[in-house]
Wavefront OBJ file of the C-alpha trace (Angstrom):
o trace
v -2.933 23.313 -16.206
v 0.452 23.113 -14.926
v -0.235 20.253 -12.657
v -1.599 17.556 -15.286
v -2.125 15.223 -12.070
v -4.473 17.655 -10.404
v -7.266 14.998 -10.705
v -5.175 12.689 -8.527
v -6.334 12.946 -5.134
v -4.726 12.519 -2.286
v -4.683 12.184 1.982
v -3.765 14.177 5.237
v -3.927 13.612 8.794
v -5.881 14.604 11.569
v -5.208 14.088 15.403
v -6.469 13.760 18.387
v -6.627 12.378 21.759
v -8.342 8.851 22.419
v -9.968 9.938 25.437
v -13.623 9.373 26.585
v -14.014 12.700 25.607
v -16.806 13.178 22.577
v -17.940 15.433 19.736
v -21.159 14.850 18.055
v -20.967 11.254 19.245
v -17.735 10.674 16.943
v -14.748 9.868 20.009
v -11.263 11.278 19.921
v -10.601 7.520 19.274
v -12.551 7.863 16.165
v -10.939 11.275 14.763
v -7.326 9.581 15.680
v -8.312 6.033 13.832
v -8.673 8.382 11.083
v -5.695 10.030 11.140
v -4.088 6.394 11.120
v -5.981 5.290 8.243
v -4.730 8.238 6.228
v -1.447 7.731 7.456
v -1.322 4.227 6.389
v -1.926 5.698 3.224
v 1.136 7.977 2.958
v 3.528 5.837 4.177
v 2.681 2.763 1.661
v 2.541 5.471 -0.855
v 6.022 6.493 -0.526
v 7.133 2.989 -0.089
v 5.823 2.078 -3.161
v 7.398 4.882 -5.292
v 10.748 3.929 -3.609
v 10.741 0.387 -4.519
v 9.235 1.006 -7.736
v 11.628 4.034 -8.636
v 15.569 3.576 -8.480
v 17.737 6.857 -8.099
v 18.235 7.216 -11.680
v 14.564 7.663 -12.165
v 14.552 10.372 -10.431
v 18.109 12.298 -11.442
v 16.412 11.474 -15.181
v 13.123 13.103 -13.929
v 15.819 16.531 -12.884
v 15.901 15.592 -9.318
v 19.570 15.620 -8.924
v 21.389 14.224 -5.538
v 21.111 15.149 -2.606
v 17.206 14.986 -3.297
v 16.759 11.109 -3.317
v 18.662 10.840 0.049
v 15.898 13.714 1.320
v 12.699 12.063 -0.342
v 13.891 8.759 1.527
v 13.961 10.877 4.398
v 10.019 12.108 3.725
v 9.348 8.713 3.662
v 10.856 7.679 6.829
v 8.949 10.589 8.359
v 5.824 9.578 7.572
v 6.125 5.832 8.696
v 7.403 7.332 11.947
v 3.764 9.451 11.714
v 2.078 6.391 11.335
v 3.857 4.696 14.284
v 3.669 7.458 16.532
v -0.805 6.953 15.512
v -0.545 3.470 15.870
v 1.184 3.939 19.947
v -1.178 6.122 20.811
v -4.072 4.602 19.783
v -2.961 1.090 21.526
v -2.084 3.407 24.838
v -5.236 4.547 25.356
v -6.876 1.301 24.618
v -7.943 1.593 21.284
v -8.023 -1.008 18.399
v -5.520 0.759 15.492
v -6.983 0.330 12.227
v -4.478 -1.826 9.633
v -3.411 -0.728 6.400
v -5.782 -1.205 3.526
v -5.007 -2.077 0.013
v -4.534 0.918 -2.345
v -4.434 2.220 -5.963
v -1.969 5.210 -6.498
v -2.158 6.010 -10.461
v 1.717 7.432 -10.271
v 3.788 5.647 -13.453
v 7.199 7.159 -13.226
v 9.160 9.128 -11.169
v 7.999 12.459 -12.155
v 4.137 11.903 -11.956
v 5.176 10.397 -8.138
v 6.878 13.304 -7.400
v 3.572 15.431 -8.496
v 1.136 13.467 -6.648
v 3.966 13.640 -3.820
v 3.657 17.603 -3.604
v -0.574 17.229 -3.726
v -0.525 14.424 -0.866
v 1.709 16.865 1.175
v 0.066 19.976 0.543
v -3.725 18.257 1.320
v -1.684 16.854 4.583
v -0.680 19.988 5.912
v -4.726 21.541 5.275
v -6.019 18.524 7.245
v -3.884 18.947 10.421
v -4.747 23.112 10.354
v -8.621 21.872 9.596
v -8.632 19.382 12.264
v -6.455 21.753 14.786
v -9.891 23.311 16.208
v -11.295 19.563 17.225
v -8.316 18.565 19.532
v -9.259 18.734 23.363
v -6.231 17.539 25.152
v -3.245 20.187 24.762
v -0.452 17.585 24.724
v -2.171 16.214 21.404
v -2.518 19.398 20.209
v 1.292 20.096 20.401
v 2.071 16.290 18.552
v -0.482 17.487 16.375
v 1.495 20.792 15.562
v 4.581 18.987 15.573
v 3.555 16.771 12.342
v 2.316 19.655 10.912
v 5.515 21.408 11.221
v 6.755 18.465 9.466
v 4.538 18.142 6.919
v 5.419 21.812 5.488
v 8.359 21.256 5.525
v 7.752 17.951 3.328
v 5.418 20.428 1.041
v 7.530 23.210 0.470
v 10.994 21.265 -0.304
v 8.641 19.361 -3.230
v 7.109 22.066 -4.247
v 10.420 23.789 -4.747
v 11.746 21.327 -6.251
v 9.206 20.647 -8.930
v 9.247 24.454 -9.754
v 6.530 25.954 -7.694
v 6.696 28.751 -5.519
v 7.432 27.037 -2.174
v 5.060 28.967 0.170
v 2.163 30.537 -2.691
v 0.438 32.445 -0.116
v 0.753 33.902 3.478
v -1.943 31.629 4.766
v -2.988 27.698 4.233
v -6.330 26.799 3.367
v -7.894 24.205 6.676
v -9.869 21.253 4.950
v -12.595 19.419 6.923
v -12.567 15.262 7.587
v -15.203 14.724 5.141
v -13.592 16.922 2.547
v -10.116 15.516 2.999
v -11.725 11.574 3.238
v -13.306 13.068 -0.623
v -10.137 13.304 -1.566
v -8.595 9.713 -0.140
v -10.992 7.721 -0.770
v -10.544 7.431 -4.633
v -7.080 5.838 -3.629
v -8.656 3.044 -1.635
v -9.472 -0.050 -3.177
v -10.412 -1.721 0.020
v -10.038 -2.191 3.788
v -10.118 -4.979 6.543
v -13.547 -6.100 7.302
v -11.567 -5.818 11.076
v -11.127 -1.903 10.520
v -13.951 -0.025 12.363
v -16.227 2.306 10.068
v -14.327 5.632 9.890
v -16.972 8.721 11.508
v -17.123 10.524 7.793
v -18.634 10.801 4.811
v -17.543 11.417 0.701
v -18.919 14.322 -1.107
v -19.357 13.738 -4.949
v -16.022 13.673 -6.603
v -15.077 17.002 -8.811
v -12.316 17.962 -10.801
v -10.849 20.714 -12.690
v -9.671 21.343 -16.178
v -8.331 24.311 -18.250
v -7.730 24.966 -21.743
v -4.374 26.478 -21.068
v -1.184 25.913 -19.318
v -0.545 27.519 -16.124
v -4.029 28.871 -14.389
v -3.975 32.602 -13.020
v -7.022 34.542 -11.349
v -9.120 35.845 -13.991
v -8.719 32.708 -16.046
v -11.663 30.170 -16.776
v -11.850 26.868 -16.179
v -14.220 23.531 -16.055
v -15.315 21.842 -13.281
v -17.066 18.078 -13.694
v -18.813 16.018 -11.247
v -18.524 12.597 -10.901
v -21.049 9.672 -9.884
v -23.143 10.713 -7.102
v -23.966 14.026 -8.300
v -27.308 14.046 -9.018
v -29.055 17.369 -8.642
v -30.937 18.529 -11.333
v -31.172 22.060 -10.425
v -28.584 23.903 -11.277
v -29.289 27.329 -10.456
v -27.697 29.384 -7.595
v -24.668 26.928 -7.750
v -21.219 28.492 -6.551
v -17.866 27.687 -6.501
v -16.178 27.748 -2.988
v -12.903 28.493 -3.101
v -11.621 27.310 0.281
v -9.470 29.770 2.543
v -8.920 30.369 5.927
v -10.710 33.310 6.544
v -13.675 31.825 4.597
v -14.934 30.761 1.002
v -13.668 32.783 -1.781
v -17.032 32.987 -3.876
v -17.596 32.731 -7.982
v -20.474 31.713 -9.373
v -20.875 28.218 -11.265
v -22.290 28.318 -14.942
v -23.580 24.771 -15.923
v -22.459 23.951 -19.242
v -25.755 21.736 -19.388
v -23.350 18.436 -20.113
v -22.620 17.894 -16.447
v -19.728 20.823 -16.250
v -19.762 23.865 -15.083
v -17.772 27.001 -16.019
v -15.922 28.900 -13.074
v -13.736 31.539 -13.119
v -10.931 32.453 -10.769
v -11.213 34.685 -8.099
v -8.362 36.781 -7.245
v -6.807 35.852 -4.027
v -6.407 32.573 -5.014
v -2.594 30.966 -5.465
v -1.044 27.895 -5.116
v -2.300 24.708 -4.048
v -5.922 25.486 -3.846
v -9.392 23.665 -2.887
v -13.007 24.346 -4.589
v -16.291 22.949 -3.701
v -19.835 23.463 -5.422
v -22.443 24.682 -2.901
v -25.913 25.714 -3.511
v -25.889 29.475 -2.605
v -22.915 31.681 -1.267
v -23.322 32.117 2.311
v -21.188 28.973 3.962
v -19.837 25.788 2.837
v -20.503 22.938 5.028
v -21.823 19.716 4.981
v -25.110 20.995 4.722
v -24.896 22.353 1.317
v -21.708 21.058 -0.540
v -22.876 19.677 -3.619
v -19.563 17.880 -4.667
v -15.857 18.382 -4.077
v -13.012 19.715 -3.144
v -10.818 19.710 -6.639
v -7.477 20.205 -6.432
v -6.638 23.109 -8.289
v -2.973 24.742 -8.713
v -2.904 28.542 -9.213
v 0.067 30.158 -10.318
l 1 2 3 4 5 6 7 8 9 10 11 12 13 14 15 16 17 18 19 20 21 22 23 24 25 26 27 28 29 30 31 32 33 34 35 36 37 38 39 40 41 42 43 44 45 46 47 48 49 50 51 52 53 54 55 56 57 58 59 60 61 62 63 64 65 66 67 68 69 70 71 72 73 74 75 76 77 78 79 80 81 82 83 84 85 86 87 88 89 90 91 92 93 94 95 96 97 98 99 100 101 102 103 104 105 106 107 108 109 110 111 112 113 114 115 116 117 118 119 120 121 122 123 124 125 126 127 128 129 130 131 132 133 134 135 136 137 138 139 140 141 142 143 144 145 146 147 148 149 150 151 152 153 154 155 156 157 158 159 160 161 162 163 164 165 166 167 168 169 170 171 172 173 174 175 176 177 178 179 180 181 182 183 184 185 186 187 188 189 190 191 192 193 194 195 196 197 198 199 200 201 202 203 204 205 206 207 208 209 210 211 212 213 214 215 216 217 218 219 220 221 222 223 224 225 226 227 228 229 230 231 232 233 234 235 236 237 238 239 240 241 242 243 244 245 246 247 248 249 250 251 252 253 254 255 256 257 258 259 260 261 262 263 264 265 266 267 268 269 270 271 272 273 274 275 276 277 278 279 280 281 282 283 284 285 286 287 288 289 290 291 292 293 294 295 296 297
């Protein structure tokens, strides 16, 4: 697989406003603590690869000048995301979750950089995921405006590393439990001040291939981490996530805890599988583990 650091998962945003306004007894406040928590994460993660990488790192890695200047500048961004969270929160009189302690497995400049383009790519799917949950139009437009942003931040990495820059004429919305699936592996722990965050983790899944770059048609493994623990195995799919709706093929357990998929055209660039039992949706009712983070050339 072209991205080796596919397996290293990574967090988006989500906004809203924290009005007294409610969904499913989870509070605007709650969606836009969220976001916050999330954005704490991307904003200590690229302060920690710029501290820990120096310029050269990165012109040695084939980023030549001016891209450190504009990676300190994706940096600065997101700090000012997690400021502009932070105000809003404290304006409508909210408690802002702190920072929590974190684990990013990054361990030079180049792996940074790939985990970079993944974080970016998953942050752009959670704003357009999140987009329909947003009551108050002026929070919608803030909301678009990061998102905007966060494109941006994608497609310059993505260029840069060598992948097409937009893969596909739509991106693929990912749900607040599916995008917390994918953060929570980098959180080692929060403040026992931080309120409980309105979500849940799915199983953890990730994806393999025997050969470099993946294409549709190609196979590839799936395996589920702790949690998983269904024993049936039958009538098991693959949902390749899209904005239109899954993009079905069926899951062939390998009977050692993996299962066999194979891609389904229309798939391309960053992508986003879960396992469901059956084919006809993919929601919290019947996602058996995921998303993976798969690149599709």
């Amino acid at each position: 697989m072209k991205f080796t650091y596919v397996a290293l998962y990574s967090a988006a945003l989500s906004l809203a406003q924290a009005s007294p306004v409610k969904r499913a007894e989870i509070t605007d406040a709650d969606i836009l603590n969220y976001a916050l928590t999330l954005e704490h994460l991307e904003a200590a993660f690229y302060e920690e690869g710029l501290k820990n990488y120096t310029q050269q790192d990165f012109v040695n890695a084939g980023m030549h000048d001016p891209f450190y200047a504009n990676l300190k500048s994706v940096g600065t961004d997101e700090k000012a995301h997690e400021d502009f969270l932070t105000q809003a929160l404290t304006a409508a009189g909210a408690k802002p979750v702190e920072r929590c302690t974190y684990s990013f497995p990054s361990t030079d400049a180049k792996s940074f950089l790939a985990l970079a383009s993944v974080l970016e790519g998953v942050g752009v799917s959670a704003y357009l995921g999140a987009a329909a949950s947003i009551m108050d139009a002026t929070y919608l437009t803030a909301a678009g405006s990061i998102l905007t942003v966060e494109a941006r931040h994608s497609a310059y990495l993505r260029a840069a590393l060598g992948e097409a820059p937009a893969a596909q004429p739509f991106d693929n919305p990912l749900t607040l439990n599916e995008v917390y699936t994918v953060a929570s592996p980098f959180i080692v722990s929060c403040p026992e001040t931080n309120g409980a965050l309105p979500v849940k983790s799915f199983p953890s899944l990730s994806v393999s291939s025997s050969s470099g770059a993946v294409m549709a048609g190609q196979k590839v493994t799936l395996s589920v981490g702790d949690g998983f623990n269904d024993t049936d195995t039958s009538d098991i799919y693959a949902a390749f996530i899209t904005v239109t709706g899954p993009n079905w093929a069926p899951a062939t357990a390998n009977g050692d805890g993996t299962f066999t998929v194979t891609i389904p055209p229309g798939v391309a660039g960053q992508s986003y599988l879960v396992l469901t039992r059956g084919n006809r949706q993919a929601t919290d009712d019947n996602i058996l583990a995921g998303p993976a983070i798969i690149e599709v050339n």
